[in-house]
PDB file of N, CA, C and O in Angstrom:
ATOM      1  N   UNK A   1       0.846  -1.167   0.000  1.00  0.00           N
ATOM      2  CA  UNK A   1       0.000   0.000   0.000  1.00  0.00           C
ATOM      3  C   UNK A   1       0.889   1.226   0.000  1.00  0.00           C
ATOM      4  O   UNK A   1       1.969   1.200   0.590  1.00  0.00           O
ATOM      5  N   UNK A   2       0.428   2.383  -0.698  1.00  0.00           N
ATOM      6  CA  UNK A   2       0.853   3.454  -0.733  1.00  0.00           C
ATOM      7  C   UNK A   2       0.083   4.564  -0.452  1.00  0.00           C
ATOM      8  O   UNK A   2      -1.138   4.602  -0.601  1.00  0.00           O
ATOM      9  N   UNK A   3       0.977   5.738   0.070  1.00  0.00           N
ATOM     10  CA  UNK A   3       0.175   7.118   0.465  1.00  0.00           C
ATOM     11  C   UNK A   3       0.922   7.901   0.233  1.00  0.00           C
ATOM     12  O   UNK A   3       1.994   8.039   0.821  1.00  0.00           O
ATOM     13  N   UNK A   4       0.348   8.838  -1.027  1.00  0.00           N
ATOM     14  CA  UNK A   4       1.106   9.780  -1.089  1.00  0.00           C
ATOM     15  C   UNK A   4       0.044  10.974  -0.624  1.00  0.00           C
ATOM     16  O   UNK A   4      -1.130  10.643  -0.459  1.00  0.00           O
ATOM     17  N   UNK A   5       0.418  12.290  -0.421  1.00  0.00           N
ATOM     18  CA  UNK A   5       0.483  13.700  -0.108  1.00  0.00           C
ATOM     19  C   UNK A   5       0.247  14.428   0.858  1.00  0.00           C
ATOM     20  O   UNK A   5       1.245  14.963   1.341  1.00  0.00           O
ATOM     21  N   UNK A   6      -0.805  14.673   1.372  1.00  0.00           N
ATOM     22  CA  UNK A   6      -1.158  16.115   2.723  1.00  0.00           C
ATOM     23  C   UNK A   6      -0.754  15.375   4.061  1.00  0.00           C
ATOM     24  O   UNK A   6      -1.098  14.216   4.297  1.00  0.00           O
ATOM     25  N   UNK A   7      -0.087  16.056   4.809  1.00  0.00           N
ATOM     26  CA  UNK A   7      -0.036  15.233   5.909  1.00  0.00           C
ATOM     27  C   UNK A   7      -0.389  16.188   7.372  1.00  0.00           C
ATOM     28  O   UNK A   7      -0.265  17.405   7.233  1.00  0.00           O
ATOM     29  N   UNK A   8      -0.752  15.752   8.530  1.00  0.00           N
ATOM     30  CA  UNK A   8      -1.196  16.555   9.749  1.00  0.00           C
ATOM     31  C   UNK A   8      -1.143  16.028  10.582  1.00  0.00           C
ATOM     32  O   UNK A   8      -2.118  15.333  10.868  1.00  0.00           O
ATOM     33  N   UNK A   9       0.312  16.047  11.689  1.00  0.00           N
ATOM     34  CA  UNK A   9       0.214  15.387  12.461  1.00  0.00           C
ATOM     35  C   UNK A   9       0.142  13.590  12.591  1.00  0.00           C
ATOM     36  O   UNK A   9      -0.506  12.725  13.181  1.00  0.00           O
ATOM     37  N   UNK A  10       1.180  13.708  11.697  1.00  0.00           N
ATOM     38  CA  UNK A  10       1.063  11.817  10.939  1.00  0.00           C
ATOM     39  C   UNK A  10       0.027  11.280  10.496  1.00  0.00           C
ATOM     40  O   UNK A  10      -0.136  10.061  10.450  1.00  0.00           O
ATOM     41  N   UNK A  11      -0.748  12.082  10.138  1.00  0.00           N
ATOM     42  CA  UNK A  11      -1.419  11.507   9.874  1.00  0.00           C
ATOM     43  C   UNK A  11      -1.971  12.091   7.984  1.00  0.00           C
ATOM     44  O   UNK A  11      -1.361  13.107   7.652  1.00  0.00           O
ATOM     45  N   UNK A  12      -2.884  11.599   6.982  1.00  0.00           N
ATOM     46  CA  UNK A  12      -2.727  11.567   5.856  1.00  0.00           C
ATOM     47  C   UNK A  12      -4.335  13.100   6.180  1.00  0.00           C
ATOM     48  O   UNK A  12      -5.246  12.754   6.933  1.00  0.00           O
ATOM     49  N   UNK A  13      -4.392  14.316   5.646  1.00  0.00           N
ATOM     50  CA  UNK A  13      -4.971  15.402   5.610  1.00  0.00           C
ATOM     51  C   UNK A  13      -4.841  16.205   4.780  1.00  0.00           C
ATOM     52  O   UNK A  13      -3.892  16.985   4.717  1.00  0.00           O
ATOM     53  N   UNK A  14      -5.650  16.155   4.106  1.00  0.00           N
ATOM     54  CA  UNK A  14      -5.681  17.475   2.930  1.00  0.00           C
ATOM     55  C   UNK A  14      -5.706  15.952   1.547  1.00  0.00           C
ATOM     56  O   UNK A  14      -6.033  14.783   1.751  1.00  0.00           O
ATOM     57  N   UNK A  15      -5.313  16.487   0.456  1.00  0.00           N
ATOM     58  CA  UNK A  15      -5.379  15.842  -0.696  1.00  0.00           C
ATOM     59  C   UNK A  15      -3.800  14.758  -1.010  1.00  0.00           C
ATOM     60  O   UNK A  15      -2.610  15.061  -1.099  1.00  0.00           O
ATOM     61  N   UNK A  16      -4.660  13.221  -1.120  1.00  0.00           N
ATOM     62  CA  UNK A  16      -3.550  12.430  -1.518  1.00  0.00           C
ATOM     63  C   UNK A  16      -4.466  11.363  -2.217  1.00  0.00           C
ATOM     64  O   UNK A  16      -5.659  11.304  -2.518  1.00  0.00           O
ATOM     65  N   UNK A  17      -3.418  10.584  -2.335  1.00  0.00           N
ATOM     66  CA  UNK A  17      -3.392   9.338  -3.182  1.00  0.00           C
ATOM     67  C   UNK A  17      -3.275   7.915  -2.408  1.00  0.00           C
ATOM     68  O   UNK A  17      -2.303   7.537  -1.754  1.00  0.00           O
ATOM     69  N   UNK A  18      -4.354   7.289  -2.608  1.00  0.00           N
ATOM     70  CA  UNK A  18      -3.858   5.728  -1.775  1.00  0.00           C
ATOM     71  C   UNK A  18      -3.571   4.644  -2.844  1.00  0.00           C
ATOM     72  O   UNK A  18      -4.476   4.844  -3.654  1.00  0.00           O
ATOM     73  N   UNK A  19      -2.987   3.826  -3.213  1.00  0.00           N
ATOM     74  CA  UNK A  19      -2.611   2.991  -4.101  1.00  0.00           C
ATOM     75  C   UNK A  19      -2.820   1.197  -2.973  1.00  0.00           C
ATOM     76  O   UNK A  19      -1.985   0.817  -2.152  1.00  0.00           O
ATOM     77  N   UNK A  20      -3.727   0.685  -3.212  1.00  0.00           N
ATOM     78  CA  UNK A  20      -3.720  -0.874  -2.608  1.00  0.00           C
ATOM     79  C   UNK A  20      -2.781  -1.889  -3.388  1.00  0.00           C
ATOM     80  O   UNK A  20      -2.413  -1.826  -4.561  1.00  0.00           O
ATOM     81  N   UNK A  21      -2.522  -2.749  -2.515  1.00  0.00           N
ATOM     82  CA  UNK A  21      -1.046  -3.527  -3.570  1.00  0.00           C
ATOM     83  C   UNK A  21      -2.214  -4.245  -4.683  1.00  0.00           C
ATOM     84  O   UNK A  21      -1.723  -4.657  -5.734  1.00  0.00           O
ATOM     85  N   UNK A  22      -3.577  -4.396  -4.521  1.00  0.00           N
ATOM     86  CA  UNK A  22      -4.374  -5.305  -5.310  1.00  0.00           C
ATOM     87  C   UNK A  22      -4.792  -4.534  -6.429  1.00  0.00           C
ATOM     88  O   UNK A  22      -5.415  -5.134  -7.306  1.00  0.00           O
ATOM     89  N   UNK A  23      -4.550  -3.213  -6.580  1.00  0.00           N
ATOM     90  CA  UNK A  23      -4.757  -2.124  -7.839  1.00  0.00           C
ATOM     91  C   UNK A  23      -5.856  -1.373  -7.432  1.00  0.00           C
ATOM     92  O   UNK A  23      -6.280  -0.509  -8.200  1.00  0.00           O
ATOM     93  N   UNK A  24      -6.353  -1.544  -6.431  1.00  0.00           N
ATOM     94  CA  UNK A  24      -7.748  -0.802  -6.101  1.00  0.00           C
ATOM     95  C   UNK A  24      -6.603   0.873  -5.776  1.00  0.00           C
ATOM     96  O   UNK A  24      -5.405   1.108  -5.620  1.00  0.00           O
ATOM     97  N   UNK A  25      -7.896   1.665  -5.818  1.00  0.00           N
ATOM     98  CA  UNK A  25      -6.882   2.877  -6.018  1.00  0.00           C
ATOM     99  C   UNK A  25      -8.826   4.429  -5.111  1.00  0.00           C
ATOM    100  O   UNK A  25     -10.055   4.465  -5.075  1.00  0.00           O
ATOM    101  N   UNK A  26      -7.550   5.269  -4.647  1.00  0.00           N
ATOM    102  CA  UNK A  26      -8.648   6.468  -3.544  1.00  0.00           C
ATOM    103  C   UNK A  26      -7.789   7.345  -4.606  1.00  0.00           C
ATOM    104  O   UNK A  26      -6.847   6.984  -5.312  1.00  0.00           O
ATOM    105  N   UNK A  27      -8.470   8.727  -4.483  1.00  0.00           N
ATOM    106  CA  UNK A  27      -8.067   9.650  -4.814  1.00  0.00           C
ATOM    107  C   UNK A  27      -8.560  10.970  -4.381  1.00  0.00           C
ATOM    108  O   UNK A  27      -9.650  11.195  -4.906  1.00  0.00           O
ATOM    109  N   UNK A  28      -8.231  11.750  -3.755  1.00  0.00           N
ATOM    110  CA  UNK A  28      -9.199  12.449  -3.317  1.00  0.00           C
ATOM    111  C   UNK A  28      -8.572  13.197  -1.699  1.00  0.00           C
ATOM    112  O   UNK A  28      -7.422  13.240  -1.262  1.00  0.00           O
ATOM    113  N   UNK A  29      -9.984  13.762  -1.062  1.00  0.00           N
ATOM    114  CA  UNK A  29      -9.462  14.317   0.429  1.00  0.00           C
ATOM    115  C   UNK A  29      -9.710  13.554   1.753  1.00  0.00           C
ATOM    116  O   UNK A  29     -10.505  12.643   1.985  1.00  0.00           O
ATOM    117  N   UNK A  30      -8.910  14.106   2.473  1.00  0.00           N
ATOM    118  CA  UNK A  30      -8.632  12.708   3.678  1.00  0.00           C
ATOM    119  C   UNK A  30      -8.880  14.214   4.803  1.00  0.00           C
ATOM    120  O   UNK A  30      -8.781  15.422   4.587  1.00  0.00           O
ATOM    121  N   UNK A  31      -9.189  13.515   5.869  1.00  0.00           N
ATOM    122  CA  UNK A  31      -9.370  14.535   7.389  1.00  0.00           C
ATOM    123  C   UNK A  31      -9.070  13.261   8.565  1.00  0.00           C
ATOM    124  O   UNK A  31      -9.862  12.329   8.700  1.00  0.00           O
ATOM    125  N   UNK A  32      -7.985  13.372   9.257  1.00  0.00           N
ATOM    126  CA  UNK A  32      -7.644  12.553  10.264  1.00  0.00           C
ATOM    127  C   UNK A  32      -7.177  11.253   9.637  1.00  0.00           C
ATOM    128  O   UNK A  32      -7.620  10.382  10.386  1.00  0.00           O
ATOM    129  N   UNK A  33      -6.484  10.652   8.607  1.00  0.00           N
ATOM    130  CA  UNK A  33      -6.718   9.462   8.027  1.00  0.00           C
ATOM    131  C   UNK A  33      -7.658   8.729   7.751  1.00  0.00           C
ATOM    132  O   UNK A  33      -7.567   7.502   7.808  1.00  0.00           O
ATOM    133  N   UNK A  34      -8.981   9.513   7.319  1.00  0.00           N
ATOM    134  CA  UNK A  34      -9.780   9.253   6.622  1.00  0.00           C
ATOM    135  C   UNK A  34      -9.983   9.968   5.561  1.00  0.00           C
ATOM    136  O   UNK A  34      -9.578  11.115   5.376  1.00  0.00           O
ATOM    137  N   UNK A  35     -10.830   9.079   4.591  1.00  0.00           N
ATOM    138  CA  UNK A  35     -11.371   9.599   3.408  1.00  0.00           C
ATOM    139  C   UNK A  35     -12.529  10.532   3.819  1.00  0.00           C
ATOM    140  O   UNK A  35     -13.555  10.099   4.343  1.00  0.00           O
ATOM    141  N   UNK A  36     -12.243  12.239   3.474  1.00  0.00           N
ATOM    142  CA  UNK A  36     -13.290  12.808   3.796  1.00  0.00           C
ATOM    143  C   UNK A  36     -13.276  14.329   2.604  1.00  0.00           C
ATOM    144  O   UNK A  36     -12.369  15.025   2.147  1.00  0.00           O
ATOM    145  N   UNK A  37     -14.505  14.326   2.486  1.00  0.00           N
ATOM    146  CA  UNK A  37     -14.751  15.187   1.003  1.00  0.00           C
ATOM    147  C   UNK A  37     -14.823  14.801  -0.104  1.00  0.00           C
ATOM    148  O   UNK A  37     -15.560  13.818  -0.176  1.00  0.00           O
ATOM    149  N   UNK A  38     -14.331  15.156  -1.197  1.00  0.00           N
ATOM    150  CA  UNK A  38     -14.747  14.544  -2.514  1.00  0.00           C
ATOM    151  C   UNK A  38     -13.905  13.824  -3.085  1.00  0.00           C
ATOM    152  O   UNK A  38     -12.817  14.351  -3.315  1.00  0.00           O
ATOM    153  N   UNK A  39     -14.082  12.621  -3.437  1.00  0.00           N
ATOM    154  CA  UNK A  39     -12.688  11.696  -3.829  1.00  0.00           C
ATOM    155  C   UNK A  39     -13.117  10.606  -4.983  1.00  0.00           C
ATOM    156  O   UNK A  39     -14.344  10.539  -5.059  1.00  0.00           O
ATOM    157  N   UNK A  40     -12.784  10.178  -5.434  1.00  0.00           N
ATOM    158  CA  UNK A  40     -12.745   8.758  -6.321  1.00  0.00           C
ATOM    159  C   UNK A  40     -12.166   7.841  -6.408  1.00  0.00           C
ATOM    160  O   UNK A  40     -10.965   7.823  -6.677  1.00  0.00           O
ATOM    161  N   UNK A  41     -12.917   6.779  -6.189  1.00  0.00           N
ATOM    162  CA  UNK A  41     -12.160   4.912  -5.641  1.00  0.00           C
ATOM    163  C   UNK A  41     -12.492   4.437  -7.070  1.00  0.00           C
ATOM    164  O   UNK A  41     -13.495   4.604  -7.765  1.00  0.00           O
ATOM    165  N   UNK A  42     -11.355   3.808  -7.281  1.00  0.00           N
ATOM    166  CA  UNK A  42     -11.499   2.375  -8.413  1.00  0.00           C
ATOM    167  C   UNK A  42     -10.993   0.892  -8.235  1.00  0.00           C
ATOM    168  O   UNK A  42     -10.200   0.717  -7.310  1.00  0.00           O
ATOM    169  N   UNK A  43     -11.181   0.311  -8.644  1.00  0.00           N
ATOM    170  CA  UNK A  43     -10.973  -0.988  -8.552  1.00  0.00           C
ATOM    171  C   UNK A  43     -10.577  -1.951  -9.626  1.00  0.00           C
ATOM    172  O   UNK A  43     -10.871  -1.565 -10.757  1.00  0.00           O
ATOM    173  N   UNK A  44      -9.999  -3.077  -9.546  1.00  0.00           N
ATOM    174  CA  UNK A  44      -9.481  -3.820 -10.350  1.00  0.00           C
ATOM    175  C   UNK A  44     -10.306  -4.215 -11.517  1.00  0.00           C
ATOM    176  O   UNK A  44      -9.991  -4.053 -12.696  1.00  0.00           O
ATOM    177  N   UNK A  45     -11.359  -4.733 -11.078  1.00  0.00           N
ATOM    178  CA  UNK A  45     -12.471  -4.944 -12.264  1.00  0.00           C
ATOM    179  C   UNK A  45     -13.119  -3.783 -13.014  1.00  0.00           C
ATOM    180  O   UNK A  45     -13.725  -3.836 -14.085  1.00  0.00           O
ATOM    181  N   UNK A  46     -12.821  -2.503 -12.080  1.00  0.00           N
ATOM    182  CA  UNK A  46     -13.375  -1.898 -13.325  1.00  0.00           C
ATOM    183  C   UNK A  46     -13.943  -0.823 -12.826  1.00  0.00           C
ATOM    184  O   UNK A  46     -13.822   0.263 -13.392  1.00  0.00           O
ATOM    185  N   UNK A  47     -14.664  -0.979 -11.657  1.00  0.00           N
ATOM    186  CA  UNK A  47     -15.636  -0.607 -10.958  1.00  0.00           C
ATOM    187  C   UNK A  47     -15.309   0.870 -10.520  1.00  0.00           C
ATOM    188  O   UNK A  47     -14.152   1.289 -10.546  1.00  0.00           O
ATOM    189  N   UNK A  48     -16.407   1.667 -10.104  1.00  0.00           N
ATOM    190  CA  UNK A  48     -15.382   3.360  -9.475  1.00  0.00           C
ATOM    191  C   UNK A  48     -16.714   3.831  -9.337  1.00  0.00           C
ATOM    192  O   UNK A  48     -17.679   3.654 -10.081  1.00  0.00           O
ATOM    193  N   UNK A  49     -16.588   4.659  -7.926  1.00  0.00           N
ATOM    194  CA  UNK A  49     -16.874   5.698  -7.561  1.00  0.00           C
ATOM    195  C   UNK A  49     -16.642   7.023  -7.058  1.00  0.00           C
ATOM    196  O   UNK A  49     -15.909   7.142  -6.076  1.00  0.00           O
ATOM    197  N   UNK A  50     -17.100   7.919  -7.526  1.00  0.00           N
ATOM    198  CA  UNK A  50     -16.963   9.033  -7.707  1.00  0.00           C
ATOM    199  C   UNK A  50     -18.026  10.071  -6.775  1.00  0.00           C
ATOM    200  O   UNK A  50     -19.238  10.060  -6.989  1.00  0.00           O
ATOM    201  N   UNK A  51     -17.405  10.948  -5.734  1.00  0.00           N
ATOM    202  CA  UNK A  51     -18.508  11.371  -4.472  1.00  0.00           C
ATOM    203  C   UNK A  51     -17.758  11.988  -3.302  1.00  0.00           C
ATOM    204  O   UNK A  51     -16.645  12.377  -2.947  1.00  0.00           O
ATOM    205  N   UNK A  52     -19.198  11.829  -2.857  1.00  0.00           N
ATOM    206  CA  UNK A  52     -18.557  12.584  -1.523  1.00  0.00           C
ATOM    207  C   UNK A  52     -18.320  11.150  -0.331  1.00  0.00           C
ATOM    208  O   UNK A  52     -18.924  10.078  -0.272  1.00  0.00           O
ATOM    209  N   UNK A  53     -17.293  11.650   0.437  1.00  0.00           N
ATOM    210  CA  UNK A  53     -16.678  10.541   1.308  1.00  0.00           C
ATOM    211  C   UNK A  53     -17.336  11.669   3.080  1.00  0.00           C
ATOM    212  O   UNK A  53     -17.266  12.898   3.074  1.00  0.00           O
ATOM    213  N   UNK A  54     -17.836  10.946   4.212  1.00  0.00           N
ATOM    214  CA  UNK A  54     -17.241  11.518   5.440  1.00  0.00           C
ATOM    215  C   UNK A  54     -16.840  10.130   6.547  1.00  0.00           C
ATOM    216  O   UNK A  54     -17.390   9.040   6.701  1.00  0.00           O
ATOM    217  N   UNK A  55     -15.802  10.672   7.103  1.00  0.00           N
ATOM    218  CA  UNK A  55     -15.157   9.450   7.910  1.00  0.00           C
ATOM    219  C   UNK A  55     -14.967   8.465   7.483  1.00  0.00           C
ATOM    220  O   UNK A  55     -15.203   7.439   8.120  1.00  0.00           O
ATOM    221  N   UNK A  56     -14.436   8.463   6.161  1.00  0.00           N
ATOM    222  CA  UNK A  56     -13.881   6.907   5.535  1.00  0.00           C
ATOM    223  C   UNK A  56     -14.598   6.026   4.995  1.00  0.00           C
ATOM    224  O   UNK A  56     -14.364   4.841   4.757  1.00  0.00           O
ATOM    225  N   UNK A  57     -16.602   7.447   4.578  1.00  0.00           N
ATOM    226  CA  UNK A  57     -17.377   6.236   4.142  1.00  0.00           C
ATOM    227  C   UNK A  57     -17.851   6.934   3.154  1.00  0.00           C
ATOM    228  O   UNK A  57     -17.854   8.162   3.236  1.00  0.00           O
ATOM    229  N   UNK A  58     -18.401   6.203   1.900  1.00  0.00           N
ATOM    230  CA  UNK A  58     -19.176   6.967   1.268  1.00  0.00           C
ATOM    231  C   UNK A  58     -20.384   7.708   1.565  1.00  0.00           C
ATOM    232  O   UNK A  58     -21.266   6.901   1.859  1.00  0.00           O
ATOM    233  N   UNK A  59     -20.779   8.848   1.610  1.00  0.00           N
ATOM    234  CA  UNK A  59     -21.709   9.319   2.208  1.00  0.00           C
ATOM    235  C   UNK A  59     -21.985  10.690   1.644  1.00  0.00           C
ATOM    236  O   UNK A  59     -21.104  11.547   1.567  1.00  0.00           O
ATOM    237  N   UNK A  60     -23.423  10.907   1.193  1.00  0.00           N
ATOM    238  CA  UNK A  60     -23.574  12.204   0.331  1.00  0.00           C
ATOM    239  C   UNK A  60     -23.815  12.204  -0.864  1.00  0.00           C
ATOM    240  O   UNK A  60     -23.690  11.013  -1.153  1.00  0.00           O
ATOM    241  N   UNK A  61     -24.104  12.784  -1.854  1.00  0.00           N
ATOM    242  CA  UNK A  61     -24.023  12.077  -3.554  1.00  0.00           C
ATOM    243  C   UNK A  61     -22.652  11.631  -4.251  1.00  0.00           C
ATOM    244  O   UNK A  61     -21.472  11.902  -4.033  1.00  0.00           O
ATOM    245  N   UNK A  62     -23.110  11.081  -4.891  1.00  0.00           N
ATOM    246  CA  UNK A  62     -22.031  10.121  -5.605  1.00  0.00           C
ATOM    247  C   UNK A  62     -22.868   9.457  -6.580  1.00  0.00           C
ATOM    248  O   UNK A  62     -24.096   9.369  -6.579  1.00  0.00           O
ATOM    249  N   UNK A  63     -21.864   8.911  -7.582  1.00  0.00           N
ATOM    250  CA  UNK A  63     -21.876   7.857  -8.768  1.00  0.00           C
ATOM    251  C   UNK A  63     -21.038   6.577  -8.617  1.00  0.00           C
ATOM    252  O   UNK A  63     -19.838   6.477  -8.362  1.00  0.00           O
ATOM    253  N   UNK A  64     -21.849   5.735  -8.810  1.00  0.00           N
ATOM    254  CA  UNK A  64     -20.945   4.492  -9.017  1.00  0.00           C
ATOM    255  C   UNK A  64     -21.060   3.689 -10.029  1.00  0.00           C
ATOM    256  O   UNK A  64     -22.125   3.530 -10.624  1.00  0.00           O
ATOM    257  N   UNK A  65     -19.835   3.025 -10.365  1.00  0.00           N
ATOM    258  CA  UNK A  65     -20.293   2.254 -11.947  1.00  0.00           C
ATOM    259  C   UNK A  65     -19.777   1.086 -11.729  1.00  0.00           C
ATOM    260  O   UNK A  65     -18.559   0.919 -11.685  1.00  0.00           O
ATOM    261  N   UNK A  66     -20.939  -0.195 -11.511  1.00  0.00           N
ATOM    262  CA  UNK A  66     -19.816  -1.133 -11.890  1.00  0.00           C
ATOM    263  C   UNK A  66     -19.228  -2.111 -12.562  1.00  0.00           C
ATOM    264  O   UNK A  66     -19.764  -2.039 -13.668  1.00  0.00           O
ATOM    265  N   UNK A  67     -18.604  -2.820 -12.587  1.00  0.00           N
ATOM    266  CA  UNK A  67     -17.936  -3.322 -13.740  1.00  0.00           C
ATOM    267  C   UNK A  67     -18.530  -3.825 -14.930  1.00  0.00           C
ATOM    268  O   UNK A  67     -17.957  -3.882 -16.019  1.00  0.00           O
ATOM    269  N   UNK A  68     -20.051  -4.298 -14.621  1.00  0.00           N
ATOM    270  CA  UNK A  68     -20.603  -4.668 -15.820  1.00  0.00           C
ATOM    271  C   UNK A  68     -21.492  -3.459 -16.703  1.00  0.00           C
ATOM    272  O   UNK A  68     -22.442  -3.493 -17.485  1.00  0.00           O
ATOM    273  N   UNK A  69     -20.752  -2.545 -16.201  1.00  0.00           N
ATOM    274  CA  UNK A  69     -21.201  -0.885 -17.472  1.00  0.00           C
ATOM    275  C   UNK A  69     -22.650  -0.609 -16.284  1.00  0.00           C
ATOM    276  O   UNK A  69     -22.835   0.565 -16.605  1.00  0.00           O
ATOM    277  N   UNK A  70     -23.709  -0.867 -15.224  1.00  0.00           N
ATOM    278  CA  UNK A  70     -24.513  -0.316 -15.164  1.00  0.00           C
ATOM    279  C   UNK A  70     -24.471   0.617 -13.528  1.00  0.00           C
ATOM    280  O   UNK A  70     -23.914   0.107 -12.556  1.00  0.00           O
ATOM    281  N   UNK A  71     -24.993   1.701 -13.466  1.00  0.00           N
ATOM    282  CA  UNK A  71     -24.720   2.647 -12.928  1.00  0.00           C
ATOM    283  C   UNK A  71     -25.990   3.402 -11.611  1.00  0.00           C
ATOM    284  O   UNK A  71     -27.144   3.705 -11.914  1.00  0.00           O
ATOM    285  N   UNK A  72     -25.535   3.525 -10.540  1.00  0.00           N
ATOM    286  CA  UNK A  72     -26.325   4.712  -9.935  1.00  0.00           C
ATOM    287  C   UNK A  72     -25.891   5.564  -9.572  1.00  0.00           C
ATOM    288  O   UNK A  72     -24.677   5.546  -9.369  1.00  0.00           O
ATOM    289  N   UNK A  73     -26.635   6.721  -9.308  1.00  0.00           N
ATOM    290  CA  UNK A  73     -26.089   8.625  -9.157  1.00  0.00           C
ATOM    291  C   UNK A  73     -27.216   9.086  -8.559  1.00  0.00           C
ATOM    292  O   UNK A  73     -28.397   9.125  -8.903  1.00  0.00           O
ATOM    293  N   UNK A  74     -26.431   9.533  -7.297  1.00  0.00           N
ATOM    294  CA  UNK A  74     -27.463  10.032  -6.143  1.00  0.00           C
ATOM    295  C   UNK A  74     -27.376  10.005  -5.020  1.00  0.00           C
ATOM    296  O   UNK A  74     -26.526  10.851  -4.741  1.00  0.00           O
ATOM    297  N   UNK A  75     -27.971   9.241  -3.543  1.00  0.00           N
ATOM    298  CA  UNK A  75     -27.392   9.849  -2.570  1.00  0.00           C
ATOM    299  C   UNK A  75     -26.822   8.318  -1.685  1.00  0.00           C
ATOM    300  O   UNK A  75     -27.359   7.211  -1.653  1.00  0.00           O
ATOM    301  N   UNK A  76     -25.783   8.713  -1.151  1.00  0.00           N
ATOM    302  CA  UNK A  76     -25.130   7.614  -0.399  1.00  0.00           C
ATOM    303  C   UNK A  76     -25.224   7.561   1.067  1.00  0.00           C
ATOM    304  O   UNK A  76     -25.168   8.755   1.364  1.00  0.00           O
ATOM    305  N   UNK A  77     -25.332   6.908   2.147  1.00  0.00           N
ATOM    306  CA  UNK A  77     -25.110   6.816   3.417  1.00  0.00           C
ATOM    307  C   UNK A  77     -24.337   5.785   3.942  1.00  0.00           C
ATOM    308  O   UNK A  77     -24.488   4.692   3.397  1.00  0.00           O
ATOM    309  N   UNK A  78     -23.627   5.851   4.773  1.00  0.00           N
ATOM    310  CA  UNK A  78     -22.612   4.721   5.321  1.00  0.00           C
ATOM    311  C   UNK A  78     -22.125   3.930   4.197  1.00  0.00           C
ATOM    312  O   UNK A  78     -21.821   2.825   4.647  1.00  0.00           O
ATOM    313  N   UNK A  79     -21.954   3.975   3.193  1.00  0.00           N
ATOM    314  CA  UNK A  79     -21.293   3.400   2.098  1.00  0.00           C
ATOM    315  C   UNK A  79     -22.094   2.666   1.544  1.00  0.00           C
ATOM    316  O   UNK A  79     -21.493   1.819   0.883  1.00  0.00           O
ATOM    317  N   UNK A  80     -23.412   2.552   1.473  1.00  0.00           N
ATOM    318  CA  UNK A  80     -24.610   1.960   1.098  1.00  0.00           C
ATOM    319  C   UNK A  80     -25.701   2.930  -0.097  1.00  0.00           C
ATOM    320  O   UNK A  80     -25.676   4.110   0.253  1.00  0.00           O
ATOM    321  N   UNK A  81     -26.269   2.799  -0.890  1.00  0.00           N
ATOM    322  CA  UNK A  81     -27.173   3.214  -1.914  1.00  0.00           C
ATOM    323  C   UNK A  81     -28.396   3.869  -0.829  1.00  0.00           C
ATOM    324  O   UNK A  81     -29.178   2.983  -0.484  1.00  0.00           O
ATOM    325  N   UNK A  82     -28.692   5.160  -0.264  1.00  0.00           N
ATOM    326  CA  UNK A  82     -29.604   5.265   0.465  1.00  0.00           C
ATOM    327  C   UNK A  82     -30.317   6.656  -0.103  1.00  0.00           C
ATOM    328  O   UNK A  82     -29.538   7.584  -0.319  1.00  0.00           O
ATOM    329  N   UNK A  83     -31.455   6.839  -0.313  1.00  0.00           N
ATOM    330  CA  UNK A  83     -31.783   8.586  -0.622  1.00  0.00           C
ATOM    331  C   UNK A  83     -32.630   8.272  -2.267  1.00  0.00           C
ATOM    332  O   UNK A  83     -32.953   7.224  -2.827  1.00  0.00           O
ATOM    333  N   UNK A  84     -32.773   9.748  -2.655  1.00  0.00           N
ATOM    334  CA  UNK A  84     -32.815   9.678  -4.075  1.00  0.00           C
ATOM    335  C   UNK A  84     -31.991   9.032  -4.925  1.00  0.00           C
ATOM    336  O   UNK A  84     -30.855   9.191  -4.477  1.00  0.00           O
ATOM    337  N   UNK A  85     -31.954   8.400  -5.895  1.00  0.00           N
ATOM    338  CA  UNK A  85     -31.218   8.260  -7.195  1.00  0.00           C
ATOM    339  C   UNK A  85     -31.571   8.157  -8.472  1.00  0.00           C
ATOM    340  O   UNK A  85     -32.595   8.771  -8.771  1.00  0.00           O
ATOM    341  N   UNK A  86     -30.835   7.349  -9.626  1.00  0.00           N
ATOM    342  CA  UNK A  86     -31.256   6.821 -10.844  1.00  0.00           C
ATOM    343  C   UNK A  86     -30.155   6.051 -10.698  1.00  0.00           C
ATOM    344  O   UNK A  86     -29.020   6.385 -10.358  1.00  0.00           O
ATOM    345  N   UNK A  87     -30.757   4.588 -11.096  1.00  0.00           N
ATOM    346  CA  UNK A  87     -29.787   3.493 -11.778  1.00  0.00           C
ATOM    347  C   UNK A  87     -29.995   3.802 -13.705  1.00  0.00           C
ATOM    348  O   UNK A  87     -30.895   4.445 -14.245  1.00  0.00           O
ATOM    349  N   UNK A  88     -29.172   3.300 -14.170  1.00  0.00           N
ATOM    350  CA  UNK A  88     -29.239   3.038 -15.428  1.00  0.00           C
ATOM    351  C   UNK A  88     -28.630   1.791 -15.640  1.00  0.00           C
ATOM    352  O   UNK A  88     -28.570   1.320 -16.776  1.00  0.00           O
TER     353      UNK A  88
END
C-alpha cells in the first residue's frame, strides 16, 4: 500500500493518493486518516466511484459504476445506496 500527499500530524490530511497492492486505487481528500470530502475509488475490475466521502465512508451524492457498465447517481449513506437516485 501506498500514500502519497497532505499530511497533519502523521497523519494523511488534505489531498492524496492511496494505491492498494491489489490495484484498487482512492483519490481524493482525507481529514484525520480518513477519506473525507470529494474523492474517487477504483478498482481492479473496473468498478469506481466518484462522491462525496465523510469518515472513511461513502456518504452524500455520488456515482458508481460497476464493472458490468450499469450505474447509480445520487445519494449515499454509510457506504450503502440510500436517498434519491437513478440506476441506469
Amino acid at each position: 500500500m501506498l500514500l502519497k500527499g497532505e499530511w497533519l500530524d502523521d497523519k494523511a490530511h488534505g489531498y492524496g493518493t492511496y494505491t492498494h497492492t491489489d490495484g484498487a486505487k482512492y483519490e481524493g481528500y482525507w481529514k484525520e486518516d480518513k477519506q473525507d470530502g470529494l474523492g474517487k475509488e477504483t478498482w481492479p475490475d473496473g468498478s469506481c466511484y466518484q462522491g462525496d466521502y465523510k469518515q472513511g465512508r461513502k456518504s452524500g451524492h455520488g456515482k458508481f459504476k460497476w464493472a458490468d457498465g450499469s450505474e447509480y447517481e445520487g445519494q449515499f449513506m454509510e457506504n450503502n445506496i440510500h436517498g434519491k437516485g437513478n440506476n441506469r
